[in-house]
Backbone as XML, in Angstrom:
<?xml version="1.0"?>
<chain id="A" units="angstrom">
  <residue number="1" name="UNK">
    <atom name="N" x="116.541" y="95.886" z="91.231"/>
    <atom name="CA" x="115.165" y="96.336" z="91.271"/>
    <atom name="C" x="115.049" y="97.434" z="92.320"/>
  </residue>
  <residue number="2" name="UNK">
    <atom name="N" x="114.765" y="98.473" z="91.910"/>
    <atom name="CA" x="114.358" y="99.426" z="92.820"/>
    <atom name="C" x="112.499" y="100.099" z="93.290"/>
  </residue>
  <residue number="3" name="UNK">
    <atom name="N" x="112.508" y="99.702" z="94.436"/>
    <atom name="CA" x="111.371" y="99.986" z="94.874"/>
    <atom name="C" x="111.266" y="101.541" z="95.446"/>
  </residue>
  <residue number="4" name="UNK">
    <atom name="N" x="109.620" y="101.927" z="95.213"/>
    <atom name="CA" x="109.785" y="103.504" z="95.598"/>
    <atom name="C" x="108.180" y="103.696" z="96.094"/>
  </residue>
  <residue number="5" name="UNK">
    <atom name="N" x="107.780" y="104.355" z="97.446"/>
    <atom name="CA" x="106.423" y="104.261" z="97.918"/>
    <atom name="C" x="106.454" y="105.530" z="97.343"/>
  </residue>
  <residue number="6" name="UNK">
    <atom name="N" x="104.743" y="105.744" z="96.881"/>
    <atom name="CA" x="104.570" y="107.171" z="96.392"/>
    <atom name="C" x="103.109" y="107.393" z="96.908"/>
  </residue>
  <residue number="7" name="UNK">
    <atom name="N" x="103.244" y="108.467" z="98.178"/>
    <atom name="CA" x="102.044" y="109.504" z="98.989"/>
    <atom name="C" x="101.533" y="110.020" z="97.909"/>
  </residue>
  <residue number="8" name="UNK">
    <atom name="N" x="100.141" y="109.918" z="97.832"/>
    <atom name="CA" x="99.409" y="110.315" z="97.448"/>
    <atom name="C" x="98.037" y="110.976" z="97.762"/>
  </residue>
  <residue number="9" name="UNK">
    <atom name="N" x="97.978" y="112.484" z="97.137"/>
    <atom name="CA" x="97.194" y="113.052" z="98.048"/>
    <atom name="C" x="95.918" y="113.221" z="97.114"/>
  </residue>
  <residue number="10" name="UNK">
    <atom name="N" x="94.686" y="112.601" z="96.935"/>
    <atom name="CA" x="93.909" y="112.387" z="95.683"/>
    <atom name="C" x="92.520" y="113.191" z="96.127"/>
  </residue>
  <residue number="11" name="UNK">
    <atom name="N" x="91.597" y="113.531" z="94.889"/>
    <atom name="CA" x="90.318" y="114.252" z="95.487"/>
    <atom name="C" x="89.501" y="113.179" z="95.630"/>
  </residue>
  <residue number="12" name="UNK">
    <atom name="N" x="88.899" y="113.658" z="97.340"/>
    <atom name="CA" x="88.118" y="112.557" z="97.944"/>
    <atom name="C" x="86.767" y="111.984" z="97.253"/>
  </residue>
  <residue number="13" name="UNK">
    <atom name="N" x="86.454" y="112.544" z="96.447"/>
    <atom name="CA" x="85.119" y="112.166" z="95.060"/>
    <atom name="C" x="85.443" y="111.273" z="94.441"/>
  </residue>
  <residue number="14" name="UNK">
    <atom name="N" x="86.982" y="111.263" z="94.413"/>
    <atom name="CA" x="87.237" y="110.259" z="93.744"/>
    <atom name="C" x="88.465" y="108.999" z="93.570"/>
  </residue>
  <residue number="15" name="UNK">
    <atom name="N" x="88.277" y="109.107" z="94.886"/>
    <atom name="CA" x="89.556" y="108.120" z="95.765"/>
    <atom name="C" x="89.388" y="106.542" z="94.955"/>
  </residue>
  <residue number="16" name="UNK">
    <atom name="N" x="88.235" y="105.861" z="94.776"/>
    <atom name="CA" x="88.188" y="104.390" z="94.302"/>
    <atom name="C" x="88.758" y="104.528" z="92.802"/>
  </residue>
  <residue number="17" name="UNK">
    <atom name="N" x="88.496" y="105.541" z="92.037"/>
    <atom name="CA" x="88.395" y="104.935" z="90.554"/>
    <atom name="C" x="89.958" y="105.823" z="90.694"/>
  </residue>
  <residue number="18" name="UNK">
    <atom name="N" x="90.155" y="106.607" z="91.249"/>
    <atom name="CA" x="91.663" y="107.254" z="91.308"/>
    <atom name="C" x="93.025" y="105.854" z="91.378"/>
  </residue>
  <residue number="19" name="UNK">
    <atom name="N" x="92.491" y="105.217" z="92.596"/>
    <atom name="CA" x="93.211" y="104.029" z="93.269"/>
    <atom name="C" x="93.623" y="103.053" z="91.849"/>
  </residue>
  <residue number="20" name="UNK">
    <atom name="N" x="91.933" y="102.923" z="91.677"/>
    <atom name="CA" x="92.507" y="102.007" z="90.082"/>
    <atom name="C" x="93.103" y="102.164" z="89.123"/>
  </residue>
  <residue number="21" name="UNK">
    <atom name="N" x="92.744" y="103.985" z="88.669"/>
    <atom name="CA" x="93.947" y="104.059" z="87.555"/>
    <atom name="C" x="94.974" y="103.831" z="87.747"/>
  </residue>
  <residue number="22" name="UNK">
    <atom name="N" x="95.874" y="104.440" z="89.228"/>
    <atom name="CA" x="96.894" y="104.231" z="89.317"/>
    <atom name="C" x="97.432" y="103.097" z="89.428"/>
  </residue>
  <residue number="23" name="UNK">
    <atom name="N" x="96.414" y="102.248" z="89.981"/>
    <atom name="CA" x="97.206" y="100.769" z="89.621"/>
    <atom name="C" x="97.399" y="100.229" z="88.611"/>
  </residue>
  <residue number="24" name="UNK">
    <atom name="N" x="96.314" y="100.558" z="87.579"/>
    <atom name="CA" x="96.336" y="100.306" z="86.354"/>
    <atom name="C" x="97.690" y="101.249" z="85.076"/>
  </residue>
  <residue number="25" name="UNK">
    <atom name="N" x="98.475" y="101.399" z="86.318"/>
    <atom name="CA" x="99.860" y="102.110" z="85.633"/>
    <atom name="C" x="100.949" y="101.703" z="85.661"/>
  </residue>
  <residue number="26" name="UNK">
    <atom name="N" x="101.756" y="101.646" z="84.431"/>
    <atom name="CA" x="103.113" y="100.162" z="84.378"/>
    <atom name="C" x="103.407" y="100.693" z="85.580"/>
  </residue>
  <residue number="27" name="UNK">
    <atom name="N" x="104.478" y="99.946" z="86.086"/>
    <atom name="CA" x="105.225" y="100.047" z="86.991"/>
    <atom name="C" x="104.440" y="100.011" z="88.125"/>
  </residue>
  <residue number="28" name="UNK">
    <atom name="N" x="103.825" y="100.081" z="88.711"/>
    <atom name="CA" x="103.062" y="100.290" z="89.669"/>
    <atom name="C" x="102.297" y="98.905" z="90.419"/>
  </residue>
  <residue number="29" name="UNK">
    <atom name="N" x="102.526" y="98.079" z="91.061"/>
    <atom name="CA" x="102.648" y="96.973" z="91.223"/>
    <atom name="C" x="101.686" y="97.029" z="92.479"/>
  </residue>
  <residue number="30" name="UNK">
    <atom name="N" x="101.184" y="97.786" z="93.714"/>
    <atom name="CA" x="100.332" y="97.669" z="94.296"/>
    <atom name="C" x="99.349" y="99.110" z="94.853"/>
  </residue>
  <residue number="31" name="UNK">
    <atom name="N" x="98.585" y="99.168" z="95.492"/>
    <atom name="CA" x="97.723" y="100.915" z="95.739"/>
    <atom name="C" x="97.207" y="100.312" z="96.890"/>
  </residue>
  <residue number="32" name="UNK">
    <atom name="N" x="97.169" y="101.209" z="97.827"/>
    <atom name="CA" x="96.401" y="100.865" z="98.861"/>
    <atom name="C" x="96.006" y="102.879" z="99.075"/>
  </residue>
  <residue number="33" name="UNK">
    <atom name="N" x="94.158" y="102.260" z="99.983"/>
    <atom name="CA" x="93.783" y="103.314" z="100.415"/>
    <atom name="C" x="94.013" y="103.668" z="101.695"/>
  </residue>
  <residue number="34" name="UNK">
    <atom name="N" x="94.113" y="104.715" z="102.763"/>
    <atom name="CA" x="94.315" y="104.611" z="103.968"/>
    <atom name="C" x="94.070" y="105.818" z="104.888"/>
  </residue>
  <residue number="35" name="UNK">
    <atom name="N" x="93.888" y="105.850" z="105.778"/>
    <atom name="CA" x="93.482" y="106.780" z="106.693"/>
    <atom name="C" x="94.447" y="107.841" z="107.052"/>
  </residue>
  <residue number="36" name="UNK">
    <atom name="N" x="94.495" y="108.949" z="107.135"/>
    <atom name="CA" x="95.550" y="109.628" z="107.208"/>
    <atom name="C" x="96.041" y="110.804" z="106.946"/>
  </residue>
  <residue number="37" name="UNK">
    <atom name="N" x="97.412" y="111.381" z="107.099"/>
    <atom name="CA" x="98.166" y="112.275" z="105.733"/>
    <atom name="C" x="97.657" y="111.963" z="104.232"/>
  </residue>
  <residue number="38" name="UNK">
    <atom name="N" x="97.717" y="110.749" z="104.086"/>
    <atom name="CA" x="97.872" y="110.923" z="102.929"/>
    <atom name="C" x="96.251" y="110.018" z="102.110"/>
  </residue>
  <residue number="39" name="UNK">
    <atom name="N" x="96.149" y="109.970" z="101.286"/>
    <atom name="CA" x="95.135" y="109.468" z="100.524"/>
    <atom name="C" x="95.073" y="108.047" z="100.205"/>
  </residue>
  <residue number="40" name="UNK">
    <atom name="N" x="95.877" y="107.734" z="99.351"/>
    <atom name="CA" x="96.147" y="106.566" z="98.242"/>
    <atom name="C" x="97.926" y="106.298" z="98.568"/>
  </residue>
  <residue number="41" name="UNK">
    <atom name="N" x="98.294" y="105.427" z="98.754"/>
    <atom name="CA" x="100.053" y="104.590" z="98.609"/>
    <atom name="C" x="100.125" y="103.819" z="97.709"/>
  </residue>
  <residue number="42" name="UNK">
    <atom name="N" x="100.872" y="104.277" z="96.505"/>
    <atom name="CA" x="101.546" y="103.437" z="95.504"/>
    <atom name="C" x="103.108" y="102.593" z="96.173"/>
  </residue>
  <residue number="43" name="UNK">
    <atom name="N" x="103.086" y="101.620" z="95.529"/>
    <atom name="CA" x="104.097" y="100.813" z="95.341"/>
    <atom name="C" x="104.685" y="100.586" z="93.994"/>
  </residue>
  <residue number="44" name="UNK">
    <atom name="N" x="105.675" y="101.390" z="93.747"/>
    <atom name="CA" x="106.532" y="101.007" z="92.142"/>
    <atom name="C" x="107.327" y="100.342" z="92.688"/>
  </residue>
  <residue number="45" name="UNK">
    <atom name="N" x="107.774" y="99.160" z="91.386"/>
    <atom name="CA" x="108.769" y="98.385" z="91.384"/>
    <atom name="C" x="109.525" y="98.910" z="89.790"/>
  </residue>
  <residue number="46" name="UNK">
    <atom name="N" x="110.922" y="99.378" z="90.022"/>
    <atom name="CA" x="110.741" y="99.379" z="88.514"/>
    <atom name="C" x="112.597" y="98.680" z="88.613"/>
  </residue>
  <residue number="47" name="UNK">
    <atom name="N" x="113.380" y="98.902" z="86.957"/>
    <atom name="CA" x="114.700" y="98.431" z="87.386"/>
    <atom name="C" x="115.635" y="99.904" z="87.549"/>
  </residue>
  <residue number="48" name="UNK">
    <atom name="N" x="115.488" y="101.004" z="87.345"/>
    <atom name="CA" x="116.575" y="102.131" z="87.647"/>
    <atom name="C" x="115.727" y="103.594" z="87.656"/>
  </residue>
  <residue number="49" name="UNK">
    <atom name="N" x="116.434" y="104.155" z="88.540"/>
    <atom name="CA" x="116.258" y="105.644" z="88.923"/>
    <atom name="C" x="115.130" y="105.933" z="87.659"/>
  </residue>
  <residue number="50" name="UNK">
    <atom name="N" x="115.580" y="105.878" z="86.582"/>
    <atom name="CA" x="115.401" y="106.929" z="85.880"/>
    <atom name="C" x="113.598" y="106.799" z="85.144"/>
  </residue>
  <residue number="51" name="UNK">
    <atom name="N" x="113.622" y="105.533" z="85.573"/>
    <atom name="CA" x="112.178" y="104.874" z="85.529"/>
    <atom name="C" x="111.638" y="105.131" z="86.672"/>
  </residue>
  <residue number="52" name="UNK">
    <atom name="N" x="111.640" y="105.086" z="87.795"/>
    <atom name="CA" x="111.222" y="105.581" z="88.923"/>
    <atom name="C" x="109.902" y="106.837" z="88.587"/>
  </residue>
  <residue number="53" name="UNK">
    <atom name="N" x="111.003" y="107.767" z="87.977"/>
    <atom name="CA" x="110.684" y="109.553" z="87.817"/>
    <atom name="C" x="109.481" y="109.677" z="86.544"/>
  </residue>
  <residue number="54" name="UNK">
    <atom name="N" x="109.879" y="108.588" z="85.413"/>
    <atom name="CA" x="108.971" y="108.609" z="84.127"/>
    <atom name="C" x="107.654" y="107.807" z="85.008"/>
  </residue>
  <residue number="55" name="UNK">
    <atom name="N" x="107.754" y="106.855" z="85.584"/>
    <atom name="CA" x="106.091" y="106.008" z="86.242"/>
    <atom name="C" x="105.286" y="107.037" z="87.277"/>
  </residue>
  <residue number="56" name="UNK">
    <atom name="N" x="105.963" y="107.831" z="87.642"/>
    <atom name="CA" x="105.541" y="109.034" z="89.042"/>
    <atom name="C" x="105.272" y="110.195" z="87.913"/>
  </residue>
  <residue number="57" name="UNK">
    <atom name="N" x="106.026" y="110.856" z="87.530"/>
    <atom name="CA" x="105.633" y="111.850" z="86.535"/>
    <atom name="C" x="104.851" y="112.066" z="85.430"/>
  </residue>
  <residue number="58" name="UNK">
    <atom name="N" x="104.822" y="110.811" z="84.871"/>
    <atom name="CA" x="104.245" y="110.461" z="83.857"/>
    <atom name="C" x="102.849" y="110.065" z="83.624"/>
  </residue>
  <residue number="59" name="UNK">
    <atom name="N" x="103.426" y="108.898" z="84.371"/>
    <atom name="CA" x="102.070" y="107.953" z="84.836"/>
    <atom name="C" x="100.756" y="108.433" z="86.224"/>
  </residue>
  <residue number="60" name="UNK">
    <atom name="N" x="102.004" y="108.186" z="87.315"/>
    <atom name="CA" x="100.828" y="108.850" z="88.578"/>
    <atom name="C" x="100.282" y="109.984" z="88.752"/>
  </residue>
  <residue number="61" name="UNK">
    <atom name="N" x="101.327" y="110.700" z="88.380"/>
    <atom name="CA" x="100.964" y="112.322" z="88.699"/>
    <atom name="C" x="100.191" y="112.525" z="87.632"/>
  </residue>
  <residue number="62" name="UNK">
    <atom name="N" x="99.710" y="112.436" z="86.397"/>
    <atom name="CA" x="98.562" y="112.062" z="85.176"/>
    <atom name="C" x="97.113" y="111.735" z="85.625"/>
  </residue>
  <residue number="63" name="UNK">
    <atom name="N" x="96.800" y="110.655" z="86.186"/>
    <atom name="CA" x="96.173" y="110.336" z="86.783"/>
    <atom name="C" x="95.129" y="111.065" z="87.207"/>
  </residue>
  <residue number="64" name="UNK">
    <atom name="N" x="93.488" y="111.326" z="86.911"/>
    <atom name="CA" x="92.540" y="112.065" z="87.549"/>
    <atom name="C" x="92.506" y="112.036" z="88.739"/>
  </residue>
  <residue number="65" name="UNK">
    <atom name="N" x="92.653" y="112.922" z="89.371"/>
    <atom name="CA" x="91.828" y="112.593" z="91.165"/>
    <atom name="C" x="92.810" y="112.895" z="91.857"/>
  </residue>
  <residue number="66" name="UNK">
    <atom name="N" x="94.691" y="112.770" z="91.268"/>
    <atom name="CA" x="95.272" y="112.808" z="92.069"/>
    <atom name="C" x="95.884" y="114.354" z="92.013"/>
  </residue>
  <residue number="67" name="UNK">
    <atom name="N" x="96.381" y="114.800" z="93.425"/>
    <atom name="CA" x="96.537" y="116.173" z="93.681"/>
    <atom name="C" x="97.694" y="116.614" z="93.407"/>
  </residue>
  <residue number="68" name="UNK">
    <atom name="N" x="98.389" y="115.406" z="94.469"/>
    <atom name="CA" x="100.013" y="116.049" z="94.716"/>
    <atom name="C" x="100.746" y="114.339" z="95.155"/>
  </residue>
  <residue number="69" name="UNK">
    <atom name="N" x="101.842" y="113.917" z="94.717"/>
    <atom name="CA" x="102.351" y="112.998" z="95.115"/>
    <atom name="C" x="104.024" y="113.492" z="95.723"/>
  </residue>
  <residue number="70" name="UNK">
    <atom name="N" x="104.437" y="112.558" z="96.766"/>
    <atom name="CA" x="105.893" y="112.343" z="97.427"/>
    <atom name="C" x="105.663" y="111.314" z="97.085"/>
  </residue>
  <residue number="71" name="UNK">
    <atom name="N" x="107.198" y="111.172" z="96.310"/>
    <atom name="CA" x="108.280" y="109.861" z="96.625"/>
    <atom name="C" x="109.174" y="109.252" z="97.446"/>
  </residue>
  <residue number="72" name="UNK">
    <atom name="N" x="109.219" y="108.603" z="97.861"/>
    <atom name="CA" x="110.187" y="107.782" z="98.468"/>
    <atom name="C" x="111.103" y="106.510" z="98.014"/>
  </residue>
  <residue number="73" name="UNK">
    <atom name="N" x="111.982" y="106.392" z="98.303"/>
    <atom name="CA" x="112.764" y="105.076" z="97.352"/>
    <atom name="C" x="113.160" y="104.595" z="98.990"/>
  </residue>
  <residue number="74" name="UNK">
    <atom name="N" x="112.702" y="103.260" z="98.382"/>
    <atom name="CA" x="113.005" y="102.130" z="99.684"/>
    <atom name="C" x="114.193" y="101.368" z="99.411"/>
  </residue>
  <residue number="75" name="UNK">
    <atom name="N" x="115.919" y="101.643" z="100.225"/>
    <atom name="CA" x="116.842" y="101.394" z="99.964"/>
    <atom name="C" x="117.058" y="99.631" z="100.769"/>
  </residue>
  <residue number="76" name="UNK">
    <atom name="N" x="116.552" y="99.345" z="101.812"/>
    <atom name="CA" x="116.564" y="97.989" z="102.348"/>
    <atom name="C" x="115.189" y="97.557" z="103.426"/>
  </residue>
  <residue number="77" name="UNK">
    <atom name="N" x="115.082" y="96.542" z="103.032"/>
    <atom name="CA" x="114.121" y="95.884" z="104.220"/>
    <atom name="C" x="114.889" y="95.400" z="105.119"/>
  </residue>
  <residue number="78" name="UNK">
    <atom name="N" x="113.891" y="95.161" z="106.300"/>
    <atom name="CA" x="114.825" y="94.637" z="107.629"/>
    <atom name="C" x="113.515" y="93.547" z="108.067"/>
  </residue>
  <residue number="79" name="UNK">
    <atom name="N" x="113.563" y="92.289" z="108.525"/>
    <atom name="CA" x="113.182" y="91.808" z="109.213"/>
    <atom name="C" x="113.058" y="91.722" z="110.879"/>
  </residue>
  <residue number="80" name="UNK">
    <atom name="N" x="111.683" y="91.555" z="111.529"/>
    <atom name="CA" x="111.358" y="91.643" z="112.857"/>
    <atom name="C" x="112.621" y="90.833" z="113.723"/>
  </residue>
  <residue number="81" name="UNK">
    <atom name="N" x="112.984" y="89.866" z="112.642"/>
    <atom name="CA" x="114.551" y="88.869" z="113.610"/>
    <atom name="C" x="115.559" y="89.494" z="113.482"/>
  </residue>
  <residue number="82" name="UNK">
    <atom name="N" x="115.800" y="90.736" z="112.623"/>
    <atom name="CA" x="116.998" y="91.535" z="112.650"/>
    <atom name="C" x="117.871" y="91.893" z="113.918"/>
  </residue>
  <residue number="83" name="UNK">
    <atom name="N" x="118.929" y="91.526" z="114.347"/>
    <atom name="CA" x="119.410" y="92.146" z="115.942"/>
    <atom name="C" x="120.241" y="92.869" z="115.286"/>
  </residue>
  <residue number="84" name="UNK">
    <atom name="N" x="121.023" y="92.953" z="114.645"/>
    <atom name="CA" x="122.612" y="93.297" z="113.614"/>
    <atom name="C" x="121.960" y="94.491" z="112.374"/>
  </residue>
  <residue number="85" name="UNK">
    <atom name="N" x="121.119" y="94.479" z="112.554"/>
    <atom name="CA" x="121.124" y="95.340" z="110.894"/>
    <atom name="C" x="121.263" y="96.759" z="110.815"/>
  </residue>
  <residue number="86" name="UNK">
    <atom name="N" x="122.249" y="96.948" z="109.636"/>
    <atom name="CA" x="122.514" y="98.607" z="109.790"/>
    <atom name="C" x="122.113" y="98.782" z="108.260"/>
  </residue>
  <residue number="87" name="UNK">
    <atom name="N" x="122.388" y="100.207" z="108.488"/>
    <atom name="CA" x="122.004" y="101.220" z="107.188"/>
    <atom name="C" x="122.908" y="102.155" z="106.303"/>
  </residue>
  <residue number="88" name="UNK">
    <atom name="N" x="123.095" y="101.628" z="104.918"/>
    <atom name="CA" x="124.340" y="102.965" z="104.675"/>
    <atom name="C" x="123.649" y="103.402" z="103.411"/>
  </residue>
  <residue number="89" name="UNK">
    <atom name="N" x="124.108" y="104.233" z="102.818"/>
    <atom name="CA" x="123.867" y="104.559" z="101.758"/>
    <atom name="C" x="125.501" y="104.388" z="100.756"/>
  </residue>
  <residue number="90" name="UNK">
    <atom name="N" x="124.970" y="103.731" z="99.684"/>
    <atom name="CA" x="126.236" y="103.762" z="98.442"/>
    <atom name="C" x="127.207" y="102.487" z="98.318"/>
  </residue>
  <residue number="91" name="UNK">
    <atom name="N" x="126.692" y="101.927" z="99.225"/>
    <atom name="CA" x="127.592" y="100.641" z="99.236"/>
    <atom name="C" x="126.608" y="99.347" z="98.288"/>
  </residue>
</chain>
């Protein structure tokens, strides 16, 4: 399962019903609004890359209200008890 946060930069007229479409978009599993850079934060969950690009392209970036989105793909979580935890890519 690959997870991917997606910045979203939406027109402020229409930040609530923006929030909902996008949640109301497969893949797309949570939206939050927030103070900031950015507008609106999606949360996709999907299973491979290539779905990632079709739910963001397709789906979010579609979406009324919204301007401009960044992706990000979230490669590991770490817990606050972590002392040991490292980071690689490809393994």
């Amino acid at each position: 399962m690959i997870t991917a946060i997606v910045l979203i930069h939406a027109d402020n007229a229409r930040i609530p019903e923006t929030a909902q479409a996008v949640a109301d978009t497969a893949g797309v599993t949570e939206v939050y609004s927030c103070a900031g850079d950015v507008d609106l934060i999606a949360i996709v969950r999907v299973r491979d890359h290539e779905q990632v690009a079709e739910v963001v392209t397709a789906g979010v970036d579609k979406v009324p209200g919204v301007l401009r989105t960044t992706t990000h793909i979230a490669f590991k979580a770490y817990a606050g008890a972590d002392v040991e935890a490292g980071f690689s890519l490809g393994e």
